[in-house]
N, C-alpha and C positions, 0 to 999 in steps of 0.2 A: 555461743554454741546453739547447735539448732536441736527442735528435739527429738529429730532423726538418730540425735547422738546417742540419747539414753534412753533410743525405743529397743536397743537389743539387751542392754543389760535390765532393764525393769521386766522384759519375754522370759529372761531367764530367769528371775525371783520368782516372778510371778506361775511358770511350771513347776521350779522346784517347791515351791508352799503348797502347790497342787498335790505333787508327791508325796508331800510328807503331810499332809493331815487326810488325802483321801482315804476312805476308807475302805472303796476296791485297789486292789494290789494293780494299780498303776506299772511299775515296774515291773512284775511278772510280762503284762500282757506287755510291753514294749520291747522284753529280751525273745519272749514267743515267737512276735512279729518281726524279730530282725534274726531268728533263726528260720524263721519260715524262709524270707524273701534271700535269704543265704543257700538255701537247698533248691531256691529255682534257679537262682545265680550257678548253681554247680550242674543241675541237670540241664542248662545253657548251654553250656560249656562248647559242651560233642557239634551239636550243631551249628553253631556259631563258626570254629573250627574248619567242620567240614564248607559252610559257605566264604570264607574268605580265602581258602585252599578252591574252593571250585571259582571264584571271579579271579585268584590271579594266575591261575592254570589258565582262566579264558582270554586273559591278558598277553598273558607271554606264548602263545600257540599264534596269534597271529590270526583265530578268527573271527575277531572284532575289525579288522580290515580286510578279511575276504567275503565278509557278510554286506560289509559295508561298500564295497566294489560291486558284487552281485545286486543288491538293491536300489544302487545310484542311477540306473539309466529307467528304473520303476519310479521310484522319487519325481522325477526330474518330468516324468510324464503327466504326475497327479498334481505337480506343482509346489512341492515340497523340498527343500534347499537339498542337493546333497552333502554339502556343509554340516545338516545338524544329524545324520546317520549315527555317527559316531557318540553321538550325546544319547539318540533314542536308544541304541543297542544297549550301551552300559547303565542309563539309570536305574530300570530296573534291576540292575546286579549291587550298584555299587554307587553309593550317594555322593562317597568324597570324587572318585571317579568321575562322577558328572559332572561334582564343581568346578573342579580343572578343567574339562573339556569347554565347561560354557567361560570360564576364565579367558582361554587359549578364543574361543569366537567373540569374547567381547575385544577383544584385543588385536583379532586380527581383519573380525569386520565392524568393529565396533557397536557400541552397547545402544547405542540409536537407532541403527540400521535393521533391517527386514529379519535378520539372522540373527541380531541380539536381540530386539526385542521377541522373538519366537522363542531363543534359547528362554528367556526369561519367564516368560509365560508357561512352556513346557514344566521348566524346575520350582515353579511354586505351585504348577496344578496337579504334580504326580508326585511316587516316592519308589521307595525300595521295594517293590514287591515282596521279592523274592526274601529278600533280608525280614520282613517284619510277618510275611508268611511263616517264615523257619522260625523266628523268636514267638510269634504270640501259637502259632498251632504247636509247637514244642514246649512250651510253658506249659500246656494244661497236657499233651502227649496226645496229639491228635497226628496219626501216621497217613492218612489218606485224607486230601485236603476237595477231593472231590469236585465240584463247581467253582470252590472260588477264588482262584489258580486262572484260569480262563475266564472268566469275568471280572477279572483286575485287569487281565491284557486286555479285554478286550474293551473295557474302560479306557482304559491309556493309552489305548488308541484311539478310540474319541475326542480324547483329552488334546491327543499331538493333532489331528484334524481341525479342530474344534479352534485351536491355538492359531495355528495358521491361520483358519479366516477369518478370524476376530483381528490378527497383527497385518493383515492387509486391507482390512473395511478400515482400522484407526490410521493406519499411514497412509 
């Protein structure tokens, strides 16, 4: 046996001796902190809620492919696939969403090709805006997010630019 084996049970001796002879109240402060991170968990909630209620409202309305028809013949003129539309519209909404879409492009123009490797580059240099906007400015209850809303987009679209001519200098 290796002694990866008996490094989780000697973790666990070794906090509980901690517990029981420290002489600050160890446990006080560990149930404190799992009630704190409980009451942010619940003031989460609402907004979390409201944002998977608004990506799949934006799903099923159909104007993730009317957005993505109206910008295809713009794409297509900056040199930008209109293949990956559909990937830019929803990351910023929705991460799993992206994954399957860049799935669906490794698959259908595969993961080597001008289109995968873009998709690729896109979903490792960006994220969920919108989603970690509503979780970290709702955690502390910040209602007006002011600038930096507009300077994630306008990040992330650097990002999808930036993407592109980096996956067309390497191929």
């Amino acid at each position: 046996m290796t002694a990866a084996y008996y490094l989780l049970p000697i973790l666990f001796t070794c906090f509980g001796m901690l517990l029981f002879f420290s002489k600050h109240p160890l446990y006080d402060d560990f149930v404190t902190g799992a009630r704190e991170g409980i009451e942010s968990a619940v003031k989460l909630i609402p907004t979390l809620i409201l944002l998977l209620c608004t990506v799949s409202f934006f799903g099923a309305s159909g104007a993730s492919e009317w957005l993505t028809s109206l910008l295809a013949p713009l794409c297509e003129q900056i040199g930008l696939p209109s293949e990956l539309l559909p990937l830019l519209i929803l990351r910023p909404l929705s991460g799993s969403a992206a994954n399957a879409l860049a799935a669906d492009l490794f698959e259908s123009a595969g993961p080597d090709s001008f289109i995968g490797q873009t998709a690729s580059v896109i979903m490792g240099s960006s994220d969920t805006l919108l989603y970690i906007a509503a979780v970290y400015f709702g955690a502390v209850g910040i209602k007006k997010s002011r600038h930096a809303l507009p300077v994630a987009f306008a990040v992330m679209l650097f990002c999808i630019f930036f993407s592109c001519l980096l996956c067309r200098v390497m191929l």
